[in-house]
C-alpha positions as CSV (number, residue, x, y, z in Angstrom):
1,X,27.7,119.7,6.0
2,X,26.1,119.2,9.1
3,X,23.4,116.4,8.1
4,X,26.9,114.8,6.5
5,X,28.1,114.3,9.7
6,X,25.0,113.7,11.3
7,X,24.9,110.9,8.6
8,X,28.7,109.7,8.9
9,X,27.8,109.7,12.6
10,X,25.1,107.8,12.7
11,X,26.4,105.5,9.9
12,X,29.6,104.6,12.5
13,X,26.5,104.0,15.4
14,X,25.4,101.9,13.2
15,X,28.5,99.7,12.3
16,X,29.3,99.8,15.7
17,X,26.4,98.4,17.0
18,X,26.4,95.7,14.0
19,X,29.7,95.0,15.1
20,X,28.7,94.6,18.9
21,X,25.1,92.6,18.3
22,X,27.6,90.1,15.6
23,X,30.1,90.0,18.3
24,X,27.7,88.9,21.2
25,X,26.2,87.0,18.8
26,X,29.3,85.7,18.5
27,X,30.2,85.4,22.1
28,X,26.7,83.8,23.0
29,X,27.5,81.0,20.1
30,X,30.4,80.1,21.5
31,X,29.5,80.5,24.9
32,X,26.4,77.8,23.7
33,X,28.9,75.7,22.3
34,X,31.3,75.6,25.2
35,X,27.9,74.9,27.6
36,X,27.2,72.4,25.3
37,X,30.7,70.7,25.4
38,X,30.6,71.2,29.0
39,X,27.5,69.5,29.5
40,X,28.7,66.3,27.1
41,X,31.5,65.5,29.4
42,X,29.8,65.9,32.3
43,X,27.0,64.0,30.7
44,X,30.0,61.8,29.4
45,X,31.3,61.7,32.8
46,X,28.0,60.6,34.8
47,X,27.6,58.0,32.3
48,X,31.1,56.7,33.0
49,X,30.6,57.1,36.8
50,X,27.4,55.0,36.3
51,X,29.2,52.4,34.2
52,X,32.0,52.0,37.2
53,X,29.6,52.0,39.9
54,X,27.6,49.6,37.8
55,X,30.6,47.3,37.1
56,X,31.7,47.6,40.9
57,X,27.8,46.9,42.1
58,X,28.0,43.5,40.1
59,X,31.4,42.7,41.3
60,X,30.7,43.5,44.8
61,X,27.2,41.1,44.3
62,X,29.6,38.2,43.0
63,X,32.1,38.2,45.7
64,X,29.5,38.4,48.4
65,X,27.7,35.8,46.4
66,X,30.9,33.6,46.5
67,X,31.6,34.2,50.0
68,X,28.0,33.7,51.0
69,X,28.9,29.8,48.6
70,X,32.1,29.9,50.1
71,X,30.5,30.2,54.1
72,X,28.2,27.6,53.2
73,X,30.2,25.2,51.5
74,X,32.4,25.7,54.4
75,X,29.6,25.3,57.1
76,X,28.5,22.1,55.1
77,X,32.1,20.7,55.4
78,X,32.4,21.0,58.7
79,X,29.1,20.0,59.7
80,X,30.4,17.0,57.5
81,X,33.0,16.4,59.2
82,X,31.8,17.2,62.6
83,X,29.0,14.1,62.0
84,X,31.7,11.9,60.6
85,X,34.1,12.7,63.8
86,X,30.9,11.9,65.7
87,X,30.2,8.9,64.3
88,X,33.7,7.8,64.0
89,X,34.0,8.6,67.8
90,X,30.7,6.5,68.7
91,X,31.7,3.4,65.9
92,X,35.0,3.9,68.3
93,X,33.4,3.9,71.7
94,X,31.0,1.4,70.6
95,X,34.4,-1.1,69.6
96,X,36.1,-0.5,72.7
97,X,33.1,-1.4,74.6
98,X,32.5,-4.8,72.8
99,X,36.2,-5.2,73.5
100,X,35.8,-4.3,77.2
101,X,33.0,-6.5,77.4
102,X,34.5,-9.2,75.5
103,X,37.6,-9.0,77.6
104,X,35.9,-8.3,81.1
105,X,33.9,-11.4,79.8
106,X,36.9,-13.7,78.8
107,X,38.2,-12.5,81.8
108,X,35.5,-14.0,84.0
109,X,35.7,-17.0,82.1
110,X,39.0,-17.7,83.1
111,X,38.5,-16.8,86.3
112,X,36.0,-18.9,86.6
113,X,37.7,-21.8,84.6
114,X,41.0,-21.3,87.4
115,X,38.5,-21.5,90.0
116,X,36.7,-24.6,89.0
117,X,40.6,-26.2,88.2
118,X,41.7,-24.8,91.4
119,X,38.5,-26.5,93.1
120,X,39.0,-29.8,91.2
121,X,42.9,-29.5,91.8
122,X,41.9,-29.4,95.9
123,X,39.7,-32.0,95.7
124,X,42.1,-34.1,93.9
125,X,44.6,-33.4,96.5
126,X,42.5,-33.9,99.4
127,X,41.0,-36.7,98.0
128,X,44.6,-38.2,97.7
129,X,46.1,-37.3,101.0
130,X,42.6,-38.7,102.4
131,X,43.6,-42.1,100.7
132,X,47.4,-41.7,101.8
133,X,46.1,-40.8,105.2
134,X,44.6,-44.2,105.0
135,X,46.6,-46.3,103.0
136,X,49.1,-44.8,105.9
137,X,46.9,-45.5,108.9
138,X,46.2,-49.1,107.5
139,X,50.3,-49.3,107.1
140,X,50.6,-48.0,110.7
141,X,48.0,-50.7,111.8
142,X,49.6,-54.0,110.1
143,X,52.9,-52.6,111.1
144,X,51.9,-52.2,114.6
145,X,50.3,-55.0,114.3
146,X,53.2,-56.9,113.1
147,X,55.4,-55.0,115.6
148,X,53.2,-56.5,118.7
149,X,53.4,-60.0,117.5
150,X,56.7,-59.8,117.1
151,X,57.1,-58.5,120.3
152,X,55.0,-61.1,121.7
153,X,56.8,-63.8,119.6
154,X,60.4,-62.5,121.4
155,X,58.6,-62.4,124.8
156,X,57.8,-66.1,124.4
157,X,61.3,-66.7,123.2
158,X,62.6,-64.8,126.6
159,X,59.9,-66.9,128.6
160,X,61.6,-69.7,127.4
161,X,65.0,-69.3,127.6
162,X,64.2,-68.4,131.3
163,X,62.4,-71.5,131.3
164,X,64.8,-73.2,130.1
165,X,67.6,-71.4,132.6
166,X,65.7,-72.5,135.4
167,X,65.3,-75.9,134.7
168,X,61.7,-76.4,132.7
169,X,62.7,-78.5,130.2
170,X,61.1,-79.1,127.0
171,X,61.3,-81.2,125.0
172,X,63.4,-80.4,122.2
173,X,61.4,-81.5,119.5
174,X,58.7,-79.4,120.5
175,X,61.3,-76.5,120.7
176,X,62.4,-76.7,117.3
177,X,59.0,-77.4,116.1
178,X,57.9,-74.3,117.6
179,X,61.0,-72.2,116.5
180,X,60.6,-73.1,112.8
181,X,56.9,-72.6,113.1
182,X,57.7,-68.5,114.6
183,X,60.3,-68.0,111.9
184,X,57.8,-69.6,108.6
185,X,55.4,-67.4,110.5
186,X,57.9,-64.5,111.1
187,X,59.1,-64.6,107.7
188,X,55.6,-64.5,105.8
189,X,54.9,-62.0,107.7
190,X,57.6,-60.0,106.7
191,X,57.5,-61.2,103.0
192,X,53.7,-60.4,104.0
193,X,54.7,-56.8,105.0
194,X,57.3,-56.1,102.5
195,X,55.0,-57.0,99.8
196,X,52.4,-54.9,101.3
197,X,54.7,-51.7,101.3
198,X,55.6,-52.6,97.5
199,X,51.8,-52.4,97.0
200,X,51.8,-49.0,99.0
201,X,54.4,-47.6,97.3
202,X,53.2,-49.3,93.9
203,X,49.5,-47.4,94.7
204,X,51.2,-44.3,95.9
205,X,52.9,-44.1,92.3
206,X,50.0,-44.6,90.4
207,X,48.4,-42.1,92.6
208,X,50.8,-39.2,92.1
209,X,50.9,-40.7,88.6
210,X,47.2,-39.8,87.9
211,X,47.7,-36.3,90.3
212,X,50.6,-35.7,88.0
213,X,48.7,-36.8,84.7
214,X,45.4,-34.4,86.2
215,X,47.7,-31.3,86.6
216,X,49.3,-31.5,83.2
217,X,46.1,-31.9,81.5
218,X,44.9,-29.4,83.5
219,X,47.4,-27.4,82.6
220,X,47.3,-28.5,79.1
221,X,43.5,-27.5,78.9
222,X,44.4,-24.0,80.3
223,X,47.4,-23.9,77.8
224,X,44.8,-24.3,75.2
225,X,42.4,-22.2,76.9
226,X,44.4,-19.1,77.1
227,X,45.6,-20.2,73.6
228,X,42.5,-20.2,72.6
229,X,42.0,-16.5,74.2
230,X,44.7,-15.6,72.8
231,X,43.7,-16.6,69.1
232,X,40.5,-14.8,69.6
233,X,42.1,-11.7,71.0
234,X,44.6,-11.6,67.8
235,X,41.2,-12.3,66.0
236,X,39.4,-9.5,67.7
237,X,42.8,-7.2,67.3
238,X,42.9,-7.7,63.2
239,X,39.6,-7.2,63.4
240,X,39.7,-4.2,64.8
241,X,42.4,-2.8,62.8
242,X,40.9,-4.0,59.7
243,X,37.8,-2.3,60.8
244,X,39.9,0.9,61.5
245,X,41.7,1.1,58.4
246,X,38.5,1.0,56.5
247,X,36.9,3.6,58.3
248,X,39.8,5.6,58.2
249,X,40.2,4.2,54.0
250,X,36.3,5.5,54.4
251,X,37.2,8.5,55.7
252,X,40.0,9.2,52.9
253,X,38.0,8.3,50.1
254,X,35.2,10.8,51.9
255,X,37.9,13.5,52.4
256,X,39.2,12.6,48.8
257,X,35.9,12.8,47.6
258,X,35.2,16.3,49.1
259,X,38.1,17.7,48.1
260,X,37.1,16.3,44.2
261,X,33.4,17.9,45.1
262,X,35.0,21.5,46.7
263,X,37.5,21.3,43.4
264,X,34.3,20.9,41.2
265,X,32.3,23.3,42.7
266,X,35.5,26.1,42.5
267,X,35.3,25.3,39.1
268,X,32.5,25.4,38.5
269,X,31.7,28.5,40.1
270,X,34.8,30.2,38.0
271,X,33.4,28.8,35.2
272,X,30.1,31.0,36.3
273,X,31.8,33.8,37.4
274,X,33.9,33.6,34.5
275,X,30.3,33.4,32.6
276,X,28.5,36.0,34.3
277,X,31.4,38.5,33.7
278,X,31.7,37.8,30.1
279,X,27.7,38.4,30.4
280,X,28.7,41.5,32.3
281,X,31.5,42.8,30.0
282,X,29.3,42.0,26.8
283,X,26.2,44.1,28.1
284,X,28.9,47.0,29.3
285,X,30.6,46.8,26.2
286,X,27.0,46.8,24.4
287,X,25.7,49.7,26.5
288,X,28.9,51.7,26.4
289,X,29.1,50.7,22.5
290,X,24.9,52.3,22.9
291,X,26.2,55.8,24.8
292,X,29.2,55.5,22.5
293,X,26.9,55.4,19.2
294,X,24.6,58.1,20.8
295,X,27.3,60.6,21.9
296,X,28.2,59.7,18.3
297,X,25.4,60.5,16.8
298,X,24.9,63.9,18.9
299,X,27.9,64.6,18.4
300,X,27.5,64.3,14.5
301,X,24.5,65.7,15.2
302,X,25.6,68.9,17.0
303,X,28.6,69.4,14.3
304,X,26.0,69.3,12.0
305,X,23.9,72.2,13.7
306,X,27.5,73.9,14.5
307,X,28.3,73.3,10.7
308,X,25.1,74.6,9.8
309,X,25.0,77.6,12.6
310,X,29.3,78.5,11.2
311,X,27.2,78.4,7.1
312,X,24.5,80.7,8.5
313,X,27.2,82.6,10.4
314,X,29.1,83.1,7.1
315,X,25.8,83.9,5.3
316,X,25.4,86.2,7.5
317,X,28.3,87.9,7.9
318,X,29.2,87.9,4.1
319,X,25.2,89.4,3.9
320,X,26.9,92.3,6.5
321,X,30.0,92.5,5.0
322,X,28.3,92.9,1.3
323,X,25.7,95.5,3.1
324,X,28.6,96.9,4.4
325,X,30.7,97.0,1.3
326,X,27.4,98.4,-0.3
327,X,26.8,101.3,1.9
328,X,30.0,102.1,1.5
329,X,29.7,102.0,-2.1
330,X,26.8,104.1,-1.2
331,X,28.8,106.4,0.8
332,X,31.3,107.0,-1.7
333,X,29.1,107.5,-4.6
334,X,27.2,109.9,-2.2
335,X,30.4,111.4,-1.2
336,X,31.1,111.6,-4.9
337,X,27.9,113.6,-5.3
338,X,28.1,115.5,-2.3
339,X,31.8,117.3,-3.8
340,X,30.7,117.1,-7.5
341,X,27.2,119.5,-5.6
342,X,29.8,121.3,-3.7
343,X,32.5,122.3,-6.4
344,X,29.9,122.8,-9.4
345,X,29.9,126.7,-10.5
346,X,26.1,126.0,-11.2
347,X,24.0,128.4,-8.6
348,X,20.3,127.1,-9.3
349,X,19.0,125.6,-6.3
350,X,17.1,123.7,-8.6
351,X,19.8,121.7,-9.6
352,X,20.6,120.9,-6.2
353,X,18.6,117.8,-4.8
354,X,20.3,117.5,-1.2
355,X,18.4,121.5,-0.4
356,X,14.9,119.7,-1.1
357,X,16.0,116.9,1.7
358,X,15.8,117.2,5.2
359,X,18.4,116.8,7.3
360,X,17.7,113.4,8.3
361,X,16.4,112.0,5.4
362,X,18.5,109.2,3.5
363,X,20.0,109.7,0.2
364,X,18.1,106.3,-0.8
365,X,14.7,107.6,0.3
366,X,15.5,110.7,-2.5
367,X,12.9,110.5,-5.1
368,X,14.0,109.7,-8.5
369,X,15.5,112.8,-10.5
370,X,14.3,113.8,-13.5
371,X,16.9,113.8,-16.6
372,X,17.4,117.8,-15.7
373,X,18.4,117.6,-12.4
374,X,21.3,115.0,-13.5
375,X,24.6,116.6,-12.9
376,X,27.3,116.1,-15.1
377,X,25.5,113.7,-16.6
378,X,25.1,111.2,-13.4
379,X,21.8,110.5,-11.8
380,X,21.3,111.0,-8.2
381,X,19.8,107.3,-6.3
């Protein structure tokens, strides 16, 4: 009875502790399995970290690359337009300069044309008043001259009509002689002087005639002068703005231009971008489709070993559960025995095996009975 118990007990030690190595068995298998899910999405994770930071490192690159085109572009532009303001500003400076010079110069020119008219104007006069002076003087001189013979001629008329009132007579022939001879002289005289003051007057005409003609075609030339200055001015003017409008046409078609060149190099840069991120995307999508396949494959891989580690599990555990099931086959068949040994009426301790076996000795490690020491016709195993 005892070593029954002492077998039952350590039959249940042993269960026990089947059941407690199958069940942290158990526990470490899962525990593994767990780790190892664990570590694939942290491992998952990293490698989706790495793809962002990745991804963000070559977007960061591009825009700083574009601003970096941008800044230069820029910088080119307005040092592009800083040289053309320059030069547009000295083509400017230089024009207004000619056009100083050209007006100071045409200015000079005039004054000196209005001085040399002016001069020739003064001599004209002054040479005209100089011959009026004498045609004047020599006037004054006939007509004083004139004047005193007259004079004379009435002081010999006085002399003798006193004469003649005091008694000198003459002859009067003689008188009337004389008298007609001092009025044919008188009179041609005057005809001589009238004439002579047509003449003046006549000379005096032409004179102011030929001032008169000077001054207009003086004037005319001056009229024509400043015409002329005028024409070249106008000249100079449409020049000028013809000259402006093309630099400024220039400076469109430049601007124009630019604004073709920036609009070309935008696209062209998209068109880049746009290239390098399709490159981008195409070697993400390839690497992620890589990790993809591999956590694929270790994935399959792992369900495989899980697969294969649940098959052993089963083998294993139906290998306990059939031990198990035996030995309790074994248990009951012994149990069987041990009753049958216990209930039999036969007394010869021959017949007996379990008094030949020790008390810790295994009903399997029995040695085989012989065919008398069956009991009721079973053999003890």
């Amino acid at each position: 009875m005892f070593a029954q118990q002492k077998y039952e007990q350590q039959f249940r030690d042993n269960c026990d502790e089947l059941r407690t190595t199958l069940s942290k068995q158990k526990t470490l298998e899962n525990g593994q399995d767990l780790q190892v899910q664990l570590i694939m999405k942290e491992q998952e994770r990293i490698w989706k970290k790495q793809e962002d930071d990745m991804f963000h490192q070559i977007l960061m690159k591009q825009q700083l690359e574009k601003d970096a085109q941008l800044s230069t572009d820029k910088a080119k532009t307005r040092e592009a337009n800083k040289k053309l303001a320059d030069e547009l500003k000295q083509e400017s400076r230089r024009k207004e300069e000619q056009r100083k010079a050209i007006r100071e110069m045409n200015r000079k020119e005039e004054q000196l044309e209005l001085e040399k008219i002016k001069q020739q104007l003064e001599e004209e006069r002054i040479a005209g008043l100089r011959e009026k002076f004498f045609r004047q003087c020599k006037i004054d001189r006939n007509l004083k001259e004139c004047i005193e013979e007259r004079h004379a001629a009435q002081f010999l008329e006085r002399l003798r009509e006193e004469s003649s009132a005091k008694g000198i007579l003459i002859s009067r022939d003689d008188t009337d002689e004389s008298r007609a001879l001092d009025k044919e002289r008188i009179r041609k005289e005057t005809l001589q002087y009238l004439d002579y003051v047509r003449q003046a007057k006549i000379s005096e005409k032409l004179f102011e005639d030929k001032v008169e003609q000077a001054a207009q075609h003086a004037l005319k030339r001056e009229a024509q002068r400043v015409a002329a200055r005028k024409a070249q001015e106008e000249a100079a003017r449409r020049r000028l703005a013809w000259e402006t409008a093309y630099v400024c046409q220039q400076q469109t078609q430049f601007k124009e231009q630019q604004r073709e060149f920036e609009k070309l190099m935008k696209k062209h840069e998209a068109e880049e971008i746009k290239t390098l991120n399709d490159a981008v995307q195409k070697e993400l999508s390839e690497q992620i489709t890589r990790k993809r396949s591999r956590i694929e494959a270790y994935k399959k891989e792992l369900g495989l070993q899980i697969a294969e580690h649940e098959i052993r599990k089963a083998v294993e555990l139906a290998e306990a559960e059939r031990q198990i099931e035996a030995q309790n086959r074994a248990e009951q068949v012994l149990k069987e025995r041990i009753d049958q040994a216990i209930h039999t009426r036969i007394l010869d301790p021959h017949r007996h095996p379990w008094r030949k076996m020790s008390w810790h000795e295994k009903p399997d490690a029995a040695p085989k009975e012989t065919p008398d020491q069956t009991l009721c016709g079973c053999a003890f195993s």
